[in-house]
PAMARSE-979220 format. One record per residue (C-alpha): x, z, y. Coordinates in steps of 0.5 Angstrom, whole numbers, plus 2048, in hexadecimal, padded with zeros to 3 digits. Layout:
<sites>
[[X,Z,Y]]
...
</sites>
This chain:
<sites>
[[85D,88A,7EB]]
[[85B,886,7F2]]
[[855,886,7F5]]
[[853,880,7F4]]
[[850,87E,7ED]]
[[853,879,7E8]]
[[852,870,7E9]]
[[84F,871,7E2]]
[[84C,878,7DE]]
[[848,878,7D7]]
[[845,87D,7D3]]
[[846,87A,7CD]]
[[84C,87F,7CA]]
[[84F,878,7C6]]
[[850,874,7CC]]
[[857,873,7CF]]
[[853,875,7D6]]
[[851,87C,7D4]]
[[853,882,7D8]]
[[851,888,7D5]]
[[853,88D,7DC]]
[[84F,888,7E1]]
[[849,888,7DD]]
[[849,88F,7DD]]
[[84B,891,7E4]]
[[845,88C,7E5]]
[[844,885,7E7]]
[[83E,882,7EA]]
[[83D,87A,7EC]]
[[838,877,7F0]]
[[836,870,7EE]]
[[833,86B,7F3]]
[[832,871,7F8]]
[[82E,875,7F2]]
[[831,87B,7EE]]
[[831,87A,7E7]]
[[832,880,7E2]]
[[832,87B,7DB]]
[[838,878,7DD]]
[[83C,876,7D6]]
[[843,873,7DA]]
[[844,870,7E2]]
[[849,86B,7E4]]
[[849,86C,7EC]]
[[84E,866,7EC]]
[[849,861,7E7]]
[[843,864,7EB]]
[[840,866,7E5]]
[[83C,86B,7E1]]
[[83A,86D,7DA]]
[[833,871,7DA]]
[[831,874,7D3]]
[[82B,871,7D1]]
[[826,876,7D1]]
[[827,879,7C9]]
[[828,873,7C5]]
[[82E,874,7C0]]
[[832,870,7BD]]
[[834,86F,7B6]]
[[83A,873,7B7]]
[[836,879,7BB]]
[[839,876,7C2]]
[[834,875,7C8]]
[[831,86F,7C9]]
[[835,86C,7D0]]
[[832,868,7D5]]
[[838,863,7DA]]
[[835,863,7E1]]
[[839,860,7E8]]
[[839,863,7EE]]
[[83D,867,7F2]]
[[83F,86D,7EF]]
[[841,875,7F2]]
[[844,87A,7EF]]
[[845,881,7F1]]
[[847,888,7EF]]
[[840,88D,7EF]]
[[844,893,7F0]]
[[84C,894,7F5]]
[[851,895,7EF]]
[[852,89C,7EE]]
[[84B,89E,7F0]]
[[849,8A3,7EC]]
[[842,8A1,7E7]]
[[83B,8A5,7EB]]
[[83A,8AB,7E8]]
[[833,8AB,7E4]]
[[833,8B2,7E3]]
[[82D,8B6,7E7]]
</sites>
C-alpha cells in the first residue's frame, strides 16, 4: 500500500470501487475544507462526494445518497501498521 489514498474509493461492497483493506486501514475525506464522516463514495479526480443522507433507506435497505461538488481530500487516519489504541483501563 502507498501512502496515498486511492482516485475513487466507496463502501458499498458491490461497487467495482471497493477496497475492503483500505477502509479498514481507515480513510478520512475532507470535502470543501470540511471533515465529512457520512462519506458513501469520492472521486478525487471528478470532484465529488456521495453523502448518506441522514437515515432514509431505500427499497433495497441502501442508504439514500447525495452527489456534492467540490473539491475533495482524502487521507489516511492512522500511518499503516500502527497499532489500533488500546482501550483497555
Amino acid at each position: 500500500m502507498t501512502d496515498t489514498p486511492p482516485d475513487r474509493l466507496s463502501t458499498d461492497p458491490r461497487s467495482p470501487f471497493h477496497d475492503a483493506a483500505l477502509l479498514e486501514r481507515g480513510v478520512g475525506v475532507r470535502f470543501k475544507g470540511v471533515e465529512k464522516t457520512n462519506v458513501e463514495e469520492y472521486c478525487v479526480s471528478e470532484g465529488w462526494v456521495r453523502l448518506a443522507a441522514g437515515n432514509a433507506r431505500d427499497r433495497f435497505g441502501n442508504p439514500m445518497t447525495v452527489k456534492l461538488k467540490g473539491p475533495v481530500e482524502p487521507y489516511f487516519r492512522k500511518p499503516e501498521g500502527e497499532p489500533e489504541p488500546s482501550t483497555a483501563e
